[in-house]
C-alpha positions as a Markdown table, in Angstrom:
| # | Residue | x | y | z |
|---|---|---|---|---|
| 1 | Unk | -25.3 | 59.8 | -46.7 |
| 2 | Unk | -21.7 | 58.7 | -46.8 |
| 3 | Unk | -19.3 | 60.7 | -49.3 |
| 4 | Unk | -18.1 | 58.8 | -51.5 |
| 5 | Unk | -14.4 | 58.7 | -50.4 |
| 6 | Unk | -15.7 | 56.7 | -47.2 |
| 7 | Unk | -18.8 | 54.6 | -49.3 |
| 8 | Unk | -16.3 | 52.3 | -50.8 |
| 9 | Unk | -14.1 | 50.7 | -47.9 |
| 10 | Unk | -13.6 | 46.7 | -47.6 |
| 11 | Unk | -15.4 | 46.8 | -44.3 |
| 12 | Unk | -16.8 | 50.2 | -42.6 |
| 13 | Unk | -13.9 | 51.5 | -40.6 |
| 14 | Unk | -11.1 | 53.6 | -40.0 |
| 15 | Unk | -8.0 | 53.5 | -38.0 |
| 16 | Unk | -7.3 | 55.9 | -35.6 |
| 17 | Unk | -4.7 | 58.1 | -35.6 |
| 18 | Unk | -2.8 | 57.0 | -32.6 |
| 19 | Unk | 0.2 | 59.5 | -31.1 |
| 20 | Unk | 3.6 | 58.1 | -31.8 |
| 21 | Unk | 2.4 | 54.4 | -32.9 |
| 22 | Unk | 1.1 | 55.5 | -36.2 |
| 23 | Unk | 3.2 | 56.3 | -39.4 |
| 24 | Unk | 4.0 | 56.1 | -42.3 |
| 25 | Unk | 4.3 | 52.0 | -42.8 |
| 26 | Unk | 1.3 | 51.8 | -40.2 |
| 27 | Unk | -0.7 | 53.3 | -42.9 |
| 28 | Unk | 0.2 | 52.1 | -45.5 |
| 29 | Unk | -0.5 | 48.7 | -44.6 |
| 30 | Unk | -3.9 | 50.0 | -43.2 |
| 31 | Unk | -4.6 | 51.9 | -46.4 |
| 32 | Unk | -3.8 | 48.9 | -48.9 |
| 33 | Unk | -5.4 | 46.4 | -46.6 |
| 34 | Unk | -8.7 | 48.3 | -47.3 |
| 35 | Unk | -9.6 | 50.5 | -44.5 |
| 36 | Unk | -8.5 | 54.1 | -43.7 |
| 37 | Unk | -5.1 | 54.5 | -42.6 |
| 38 | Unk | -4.2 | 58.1 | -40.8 |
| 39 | Unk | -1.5 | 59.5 | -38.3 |
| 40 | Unk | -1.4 | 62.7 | -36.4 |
| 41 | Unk | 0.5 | 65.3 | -38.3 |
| 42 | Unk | 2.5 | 65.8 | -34.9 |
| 43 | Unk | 4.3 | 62.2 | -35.2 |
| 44 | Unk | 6.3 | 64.1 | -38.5 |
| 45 | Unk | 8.9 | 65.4 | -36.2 |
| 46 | Unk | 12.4 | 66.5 | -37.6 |
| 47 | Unk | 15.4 | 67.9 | -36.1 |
| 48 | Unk | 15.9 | 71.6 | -36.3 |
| 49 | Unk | 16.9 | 72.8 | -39.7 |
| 50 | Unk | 15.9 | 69.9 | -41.4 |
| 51 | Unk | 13.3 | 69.9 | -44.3 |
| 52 | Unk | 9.6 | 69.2 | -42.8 |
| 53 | Unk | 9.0 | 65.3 | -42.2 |
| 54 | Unk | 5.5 | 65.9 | -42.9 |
| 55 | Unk | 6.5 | 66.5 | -46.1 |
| 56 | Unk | 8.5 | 63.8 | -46.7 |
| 57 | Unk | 5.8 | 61.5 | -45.3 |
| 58 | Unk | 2.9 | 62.3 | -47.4 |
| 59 | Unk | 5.1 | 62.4 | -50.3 |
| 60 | Unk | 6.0 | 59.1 | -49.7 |
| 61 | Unk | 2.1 | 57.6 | -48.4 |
| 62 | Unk | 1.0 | 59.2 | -51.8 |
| 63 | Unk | 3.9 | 57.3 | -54.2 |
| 64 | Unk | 3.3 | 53.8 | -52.3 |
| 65 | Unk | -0.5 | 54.0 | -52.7 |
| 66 | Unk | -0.6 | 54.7 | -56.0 |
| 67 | Unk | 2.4 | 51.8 | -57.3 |
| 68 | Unk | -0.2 | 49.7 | -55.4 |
| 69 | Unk | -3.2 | 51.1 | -57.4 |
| 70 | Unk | -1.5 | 50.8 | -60.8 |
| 71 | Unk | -0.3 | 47.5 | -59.6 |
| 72 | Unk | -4.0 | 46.4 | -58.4 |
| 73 | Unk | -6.7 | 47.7 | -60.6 |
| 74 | Unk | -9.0 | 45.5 | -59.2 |
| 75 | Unk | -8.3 | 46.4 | -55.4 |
| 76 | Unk | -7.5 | 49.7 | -54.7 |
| 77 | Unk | -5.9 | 51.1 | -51.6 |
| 78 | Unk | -8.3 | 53.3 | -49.1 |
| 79 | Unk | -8.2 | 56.6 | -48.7 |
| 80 | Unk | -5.8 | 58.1 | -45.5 |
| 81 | Unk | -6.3 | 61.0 | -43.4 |
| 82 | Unk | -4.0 | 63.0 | -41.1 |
| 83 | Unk | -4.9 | 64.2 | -37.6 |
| 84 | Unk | -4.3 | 67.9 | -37.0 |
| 85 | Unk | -4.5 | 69.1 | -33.1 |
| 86 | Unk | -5.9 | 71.8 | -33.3 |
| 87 | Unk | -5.3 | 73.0 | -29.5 |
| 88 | Unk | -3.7 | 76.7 | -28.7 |
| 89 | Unk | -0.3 | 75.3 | -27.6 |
| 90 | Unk | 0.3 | 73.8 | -31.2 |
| 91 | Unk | 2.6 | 76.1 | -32.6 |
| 92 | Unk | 2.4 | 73.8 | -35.9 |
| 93 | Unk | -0.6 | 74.2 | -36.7 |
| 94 | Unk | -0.7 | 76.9 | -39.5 |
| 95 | Unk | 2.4 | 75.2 | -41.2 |
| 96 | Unk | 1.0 | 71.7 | -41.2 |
| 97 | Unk | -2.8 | 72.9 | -42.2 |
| 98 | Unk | -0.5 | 74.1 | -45.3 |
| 99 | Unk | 1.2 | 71.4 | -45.8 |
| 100 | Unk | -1.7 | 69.4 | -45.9 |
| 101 | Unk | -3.1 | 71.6 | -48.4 |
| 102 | Unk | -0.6 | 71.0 | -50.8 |
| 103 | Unk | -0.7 | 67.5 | -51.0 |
| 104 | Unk | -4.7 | 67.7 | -51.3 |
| 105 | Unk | -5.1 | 65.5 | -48.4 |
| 106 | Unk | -8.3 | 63.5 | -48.8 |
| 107 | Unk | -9.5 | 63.5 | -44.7 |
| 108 | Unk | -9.1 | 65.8 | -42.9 |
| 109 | Unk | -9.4 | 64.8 | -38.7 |
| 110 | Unk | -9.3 | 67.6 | -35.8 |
| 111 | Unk | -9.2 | 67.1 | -32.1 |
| 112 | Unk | -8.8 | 69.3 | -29.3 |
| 113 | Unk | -10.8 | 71.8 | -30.7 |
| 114 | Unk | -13.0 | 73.2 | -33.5 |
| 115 | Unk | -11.7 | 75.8 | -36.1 |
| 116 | Unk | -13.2 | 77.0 | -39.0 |
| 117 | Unk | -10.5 | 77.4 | -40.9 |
| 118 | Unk | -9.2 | 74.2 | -41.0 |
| 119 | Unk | -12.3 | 73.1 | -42.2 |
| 120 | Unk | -12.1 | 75.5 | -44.9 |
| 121 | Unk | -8.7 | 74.4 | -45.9 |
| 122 | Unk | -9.5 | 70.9 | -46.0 |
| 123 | Unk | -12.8 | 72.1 | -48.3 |
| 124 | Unk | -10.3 | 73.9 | -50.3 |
| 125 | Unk | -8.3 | 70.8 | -51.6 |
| 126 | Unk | -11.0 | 68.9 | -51.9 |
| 127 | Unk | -11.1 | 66.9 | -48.7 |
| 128 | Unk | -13.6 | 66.3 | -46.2 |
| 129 | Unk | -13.1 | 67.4 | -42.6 |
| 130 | Unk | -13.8 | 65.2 | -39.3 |
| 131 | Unk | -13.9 | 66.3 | -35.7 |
| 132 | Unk | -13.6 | 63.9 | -33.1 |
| 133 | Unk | -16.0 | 64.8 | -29.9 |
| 134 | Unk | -17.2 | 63.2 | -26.6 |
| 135 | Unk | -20.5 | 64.8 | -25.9 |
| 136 | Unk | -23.5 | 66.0 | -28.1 |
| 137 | Unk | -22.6 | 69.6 | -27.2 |
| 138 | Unk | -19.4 | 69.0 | -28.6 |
| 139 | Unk | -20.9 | 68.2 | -31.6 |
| 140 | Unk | -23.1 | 70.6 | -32.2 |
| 141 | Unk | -20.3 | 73.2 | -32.0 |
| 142 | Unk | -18.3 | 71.3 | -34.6 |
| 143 | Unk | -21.0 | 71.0 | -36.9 |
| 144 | Unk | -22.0 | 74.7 | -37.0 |
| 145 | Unk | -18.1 | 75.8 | -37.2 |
| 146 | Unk | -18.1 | 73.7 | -40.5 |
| 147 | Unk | -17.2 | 70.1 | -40.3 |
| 148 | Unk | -18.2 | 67.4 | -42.6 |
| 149 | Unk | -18.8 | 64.8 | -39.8 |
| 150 | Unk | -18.2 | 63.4 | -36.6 |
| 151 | Unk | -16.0 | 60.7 | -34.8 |
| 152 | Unk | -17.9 | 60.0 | -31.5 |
| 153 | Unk | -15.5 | 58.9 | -28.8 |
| 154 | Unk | -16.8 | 57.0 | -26.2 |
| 155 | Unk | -16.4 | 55.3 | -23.2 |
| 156 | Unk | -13.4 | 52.6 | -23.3 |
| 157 | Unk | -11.5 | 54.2 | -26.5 |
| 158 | Unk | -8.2 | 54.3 | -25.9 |
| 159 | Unk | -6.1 | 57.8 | -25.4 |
| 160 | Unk | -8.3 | 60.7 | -24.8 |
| 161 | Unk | -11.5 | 59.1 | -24.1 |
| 162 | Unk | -14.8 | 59.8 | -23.6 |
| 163 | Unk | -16.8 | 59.3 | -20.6 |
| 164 | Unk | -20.5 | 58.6 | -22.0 |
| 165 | Unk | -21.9 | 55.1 | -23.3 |
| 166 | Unk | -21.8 | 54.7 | -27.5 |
| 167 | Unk | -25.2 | 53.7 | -27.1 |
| 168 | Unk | -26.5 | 57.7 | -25.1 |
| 169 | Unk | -23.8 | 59.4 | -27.7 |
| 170 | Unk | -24.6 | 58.2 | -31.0 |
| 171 | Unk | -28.6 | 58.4 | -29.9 |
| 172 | Unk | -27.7 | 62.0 | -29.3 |
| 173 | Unk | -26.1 | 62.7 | -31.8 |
| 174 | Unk | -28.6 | 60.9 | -34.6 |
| 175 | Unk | -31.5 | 63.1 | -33.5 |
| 176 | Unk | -30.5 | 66.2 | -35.1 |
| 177 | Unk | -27.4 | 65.1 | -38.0 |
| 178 | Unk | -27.7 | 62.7 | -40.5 |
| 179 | Unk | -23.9 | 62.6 | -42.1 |
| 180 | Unk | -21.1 | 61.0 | -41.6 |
| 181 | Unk | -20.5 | 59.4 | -38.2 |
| 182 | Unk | -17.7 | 57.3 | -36.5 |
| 183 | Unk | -17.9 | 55.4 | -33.4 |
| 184 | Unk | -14.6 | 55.2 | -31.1 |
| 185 | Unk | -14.4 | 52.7 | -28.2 |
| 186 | Unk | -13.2 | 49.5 | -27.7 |
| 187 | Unk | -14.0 | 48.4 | -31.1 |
| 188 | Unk | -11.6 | 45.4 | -31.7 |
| 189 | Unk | -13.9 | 43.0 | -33.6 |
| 190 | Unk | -15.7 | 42.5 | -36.7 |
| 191 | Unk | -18.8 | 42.0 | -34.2 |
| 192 | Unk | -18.6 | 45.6 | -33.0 |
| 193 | Unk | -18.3 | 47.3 | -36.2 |
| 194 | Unk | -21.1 | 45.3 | -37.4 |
| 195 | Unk | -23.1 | 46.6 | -33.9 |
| 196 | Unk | -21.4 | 50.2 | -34.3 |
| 197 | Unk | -23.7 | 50.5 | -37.5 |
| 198 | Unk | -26.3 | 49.2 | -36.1 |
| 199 | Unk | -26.3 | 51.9 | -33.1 |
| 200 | Unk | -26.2 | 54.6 | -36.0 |
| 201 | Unk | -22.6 | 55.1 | -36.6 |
| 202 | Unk | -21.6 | 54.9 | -40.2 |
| 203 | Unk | -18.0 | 53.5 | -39.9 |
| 204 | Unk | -16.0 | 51.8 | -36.9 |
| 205 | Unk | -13.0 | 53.9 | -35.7 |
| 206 | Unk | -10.4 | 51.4 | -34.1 |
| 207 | Unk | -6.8 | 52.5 | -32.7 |
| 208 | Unk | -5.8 | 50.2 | -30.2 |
| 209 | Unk | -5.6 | 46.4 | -32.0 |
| 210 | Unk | -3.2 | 48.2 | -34.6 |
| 211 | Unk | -0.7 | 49.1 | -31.6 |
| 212 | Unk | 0.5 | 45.1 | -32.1 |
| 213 | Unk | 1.2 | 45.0 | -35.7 |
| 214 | Unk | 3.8 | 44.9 | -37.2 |
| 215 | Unk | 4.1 | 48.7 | -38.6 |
| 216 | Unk | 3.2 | 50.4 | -35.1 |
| 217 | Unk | 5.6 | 52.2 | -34.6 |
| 218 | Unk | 5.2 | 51.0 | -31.0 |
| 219 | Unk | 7.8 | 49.0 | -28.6 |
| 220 | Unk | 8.1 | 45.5 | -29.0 |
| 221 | Unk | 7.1 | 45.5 | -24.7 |
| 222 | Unk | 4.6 | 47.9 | -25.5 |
| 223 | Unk | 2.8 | 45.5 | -28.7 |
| 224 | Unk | 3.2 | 41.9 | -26.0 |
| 225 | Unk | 1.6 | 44.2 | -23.2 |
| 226 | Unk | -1.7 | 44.8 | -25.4 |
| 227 | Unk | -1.5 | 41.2 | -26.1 |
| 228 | Unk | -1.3 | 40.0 | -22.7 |
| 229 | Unk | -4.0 | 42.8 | -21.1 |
| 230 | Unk | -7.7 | 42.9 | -20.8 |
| 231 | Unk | -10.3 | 45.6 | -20.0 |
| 232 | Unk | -9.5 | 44.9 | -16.6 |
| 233 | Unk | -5.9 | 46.4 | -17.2 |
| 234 | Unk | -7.1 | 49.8 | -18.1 |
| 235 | Unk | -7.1 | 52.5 | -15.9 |
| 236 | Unk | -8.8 | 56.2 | -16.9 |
| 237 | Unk | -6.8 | 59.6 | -15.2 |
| 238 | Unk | -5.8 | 62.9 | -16.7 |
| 239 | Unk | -2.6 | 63.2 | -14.5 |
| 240 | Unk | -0.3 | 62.6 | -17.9 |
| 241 | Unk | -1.7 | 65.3 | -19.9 |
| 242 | Unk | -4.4 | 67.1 | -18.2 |
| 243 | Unk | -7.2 | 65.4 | -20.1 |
| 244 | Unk | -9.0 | 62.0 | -18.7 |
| 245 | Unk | -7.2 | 59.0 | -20.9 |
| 246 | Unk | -7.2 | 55.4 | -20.6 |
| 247 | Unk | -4.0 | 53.9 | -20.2 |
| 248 | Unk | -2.3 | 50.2 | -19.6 |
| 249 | Unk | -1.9 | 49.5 | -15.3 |
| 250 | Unk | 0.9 | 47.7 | -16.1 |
| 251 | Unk | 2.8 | 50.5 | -17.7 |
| 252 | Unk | 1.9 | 52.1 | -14.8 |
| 253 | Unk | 3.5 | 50.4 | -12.5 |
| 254 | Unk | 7.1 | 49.7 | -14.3 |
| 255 | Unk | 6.9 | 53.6 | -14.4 |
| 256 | Unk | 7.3 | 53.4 | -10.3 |
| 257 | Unk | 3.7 | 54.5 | -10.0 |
| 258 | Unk | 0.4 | 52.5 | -8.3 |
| 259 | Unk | -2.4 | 52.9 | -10.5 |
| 260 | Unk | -5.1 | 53.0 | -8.3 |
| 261 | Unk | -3.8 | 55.8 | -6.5 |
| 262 | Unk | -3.3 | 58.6 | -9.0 |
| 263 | Unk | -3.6 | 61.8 | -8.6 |
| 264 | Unk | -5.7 | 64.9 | -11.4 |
| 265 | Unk | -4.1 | 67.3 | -13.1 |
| 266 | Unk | -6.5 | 69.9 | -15.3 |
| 267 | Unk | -6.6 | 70.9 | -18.6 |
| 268 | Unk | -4.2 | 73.9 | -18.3 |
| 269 | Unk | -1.6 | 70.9 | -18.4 |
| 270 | Unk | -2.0 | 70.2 | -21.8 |
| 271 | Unk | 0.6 | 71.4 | -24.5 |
| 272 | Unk | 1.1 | 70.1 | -27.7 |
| 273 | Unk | 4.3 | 72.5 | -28.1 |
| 274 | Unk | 7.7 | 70.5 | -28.3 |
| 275 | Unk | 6.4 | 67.4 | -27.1 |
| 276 | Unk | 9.0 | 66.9 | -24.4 |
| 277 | Unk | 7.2 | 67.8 | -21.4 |
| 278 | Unk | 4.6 | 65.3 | -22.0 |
| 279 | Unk | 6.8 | 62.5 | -23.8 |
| 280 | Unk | 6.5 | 60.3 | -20.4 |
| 281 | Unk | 3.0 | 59.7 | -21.4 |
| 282 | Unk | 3.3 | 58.2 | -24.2 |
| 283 | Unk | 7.1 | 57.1 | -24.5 |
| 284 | Unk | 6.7 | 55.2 | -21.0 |
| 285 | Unk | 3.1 | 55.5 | -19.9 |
| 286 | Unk | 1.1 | 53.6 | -22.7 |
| 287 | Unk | -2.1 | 54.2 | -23.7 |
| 288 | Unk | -5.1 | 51.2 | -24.6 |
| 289 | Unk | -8.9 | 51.1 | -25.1 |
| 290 | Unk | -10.6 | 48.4 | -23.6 |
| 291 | Unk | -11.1 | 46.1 | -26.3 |
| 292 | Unk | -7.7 | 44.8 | -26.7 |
| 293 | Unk | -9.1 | 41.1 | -24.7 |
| 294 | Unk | -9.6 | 40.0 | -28.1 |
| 295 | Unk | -6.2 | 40.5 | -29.9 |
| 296 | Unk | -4.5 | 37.8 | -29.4 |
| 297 | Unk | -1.1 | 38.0 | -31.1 |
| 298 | Unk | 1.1 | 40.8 | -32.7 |
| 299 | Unk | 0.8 | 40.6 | -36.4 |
| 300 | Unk | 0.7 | 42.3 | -39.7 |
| 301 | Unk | -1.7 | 44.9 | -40.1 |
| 302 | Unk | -3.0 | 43.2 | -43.4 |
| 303 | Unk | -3.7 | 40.1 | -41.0 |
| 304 | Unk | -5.8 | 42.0 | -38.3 |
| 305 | Unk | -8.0 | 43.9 | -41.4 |
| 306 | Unk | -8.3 | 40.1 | -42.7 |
| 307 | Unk | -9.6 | 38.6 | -38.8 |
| 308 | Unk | -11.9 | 42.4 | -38.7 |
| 309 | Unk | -13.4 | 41.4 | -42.5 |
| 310 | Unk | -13.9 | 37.9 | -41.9 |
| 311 | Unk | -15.9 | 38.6 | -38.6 |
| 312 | Unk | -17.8 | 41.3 | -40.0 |
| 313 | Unk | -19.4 | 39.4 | -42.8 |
| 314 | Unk | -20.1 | 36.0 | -40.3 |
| 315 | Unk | -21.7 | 38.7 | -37.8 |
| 316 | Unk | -23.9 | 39.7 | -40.6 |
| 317 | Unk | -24.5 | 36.1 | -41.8 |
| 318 | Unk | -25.5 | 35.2 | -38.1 |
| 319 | Unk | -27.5 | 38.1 | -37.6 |
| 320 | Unk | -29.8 | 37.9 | -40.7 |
| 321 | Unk | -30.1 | 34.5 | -39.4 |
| 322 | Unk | -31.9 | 35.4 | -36.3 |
């Protein structure tokens, strides 16, 4: 069973939390459009000295969403959630996990890792906690360190992917846990979300589609190249940050590099510290899921939630028709 912060979306999804891209306008829009916005606390970054722009950004996501409510009774905005990266080489951590705490943030979403007691904080305000995972094993683990649900990542999602079909993961996962479950990977249409519930999952989570809105906080290059790329364009290596990742060939190449001929780097690569080291990989190398062949223009977020709600309800209508 769903809690009831997720039971009441327009349509059964969430927007990923996508590094750089999302913000504060990103999820805004997403939130008041009817589906859950989120960012990664990480993206709040503010020059030395300077108060803490995560802070200032929840401060301001919680004022805008609530003129809206006041202003629309009948249409209230979605919930938002922040992404915490819970890895060793985030020296943030414990001040954003508090941060988050004071603003009683209502979703909670780790990565990199499972830790108790960010589960515990996010229980503490009231939230709900998610961990995103790309095997069953993975999901046990978060589970049993206290997690409210899962985000199953699967093959084609875009960033830090997983490797295993949505159709073996979410089987895997359904045998033994019955709450709340998201599927990730190349989920661009109201079609898949509609077949993402039917596999088991509980809500849609889609990232790469919102890259060309209007909001992303993305290059104006980087939105057109998501337009004008298929599944065919993405490539899958964990040279950029020591974790496999899908990423746009073309990218690739104006970086200098040939795409089929990348080298592996491991996992000790990874580090979430200042950011600089690994800004190439997402300032210059750009990442993408596979779906993006059917986004078709850069637009307003509200616009692409409209295009996901319209196609969800005709995908039911059809279906029941069969």
């Amino acid at each position: 069973m769903l809690p009831p912060i997720l039971a009441n979306l327009r349509i059964p999804a969430m927007a990923s939390p996508m590094f750089i891209v999302s913000g504060p306008d990103l999820v805004i829009a997403q939130c008041k459009a009817g589906i859950v916005g989120s960012f990664p606390a990480l993206n709040a970054r503010e020059k030395d000295g300077d108060p803490p722009l995560l802070d200032i950004w929840l401060t301001r996501i919680e004022e805008e969403l609530d003129r809206h409510n006041q202003a629309n009774p009948d249409r209230p905005a979605a919930p938002f959630a922040v992404n915490q990266i819970v890895h060793r080489s985030n020296a943030r951590l414990e001040r954003d996990i508090e941060i988050c705490h004071k603003h009683r943030v209502p979703i909670w979403i780790t990565s990199l890792g499972a830790r108790p007691e960010v589960n515990a904080a996010a229980h503490d305000c009231g939230g709900i906690a998610l961990h995103d995972v790309i095997t069953n094993t993975f999901a046990k683990k978060a589970i049993e360190k206290g997690a409210d649900g899962l985000i199953a990542v699967a093959a084609g999602a875009g960033g830090h992917a997983g490797q295993q079909s949505p159709f073996a993961l979410i089987h895997e996962i359904r045998e033994w846990f019955d709450g709340p479950l998201l599927l990730s990977g190349a989920i661009s249409t109201g079609r898949a979300i509609l077949a993402a519930q039917a596999m088991g999952a509980d809500l849609a989570y889609i990232g790469s589609p919102f890259i060309a809105t209007a909001e992303a906080n993305a290059q104006a290059e980087y939105k057109q190249m998501i337009v004008d790329s298929g599944a065919e364009d993405i490539v899958n290596s964990s040279l950029f940050t020591g974790i496999h990742g899908n990423y746009l060939a073309p990218s690739i190449r104006n970086a200098g590099m040939d795409p089929a001929a990348l080298s592996g780097a491991d996992s000790s690569a990874m580090d979430f510290g200042g950011g600089a080291a690994k800004a190439k990989a997402w300032s210059q190398i750009w990442g993408s899921g596979q779906g993006i062949g059917a986004v078709r223009a850069v637009q307003p977020a509200a616009e692409l939630v409209d295009r996901l709600a319209a196609e969800y309800a005709e995908a039911k209508q059809a279906l029941a028709a069969l």
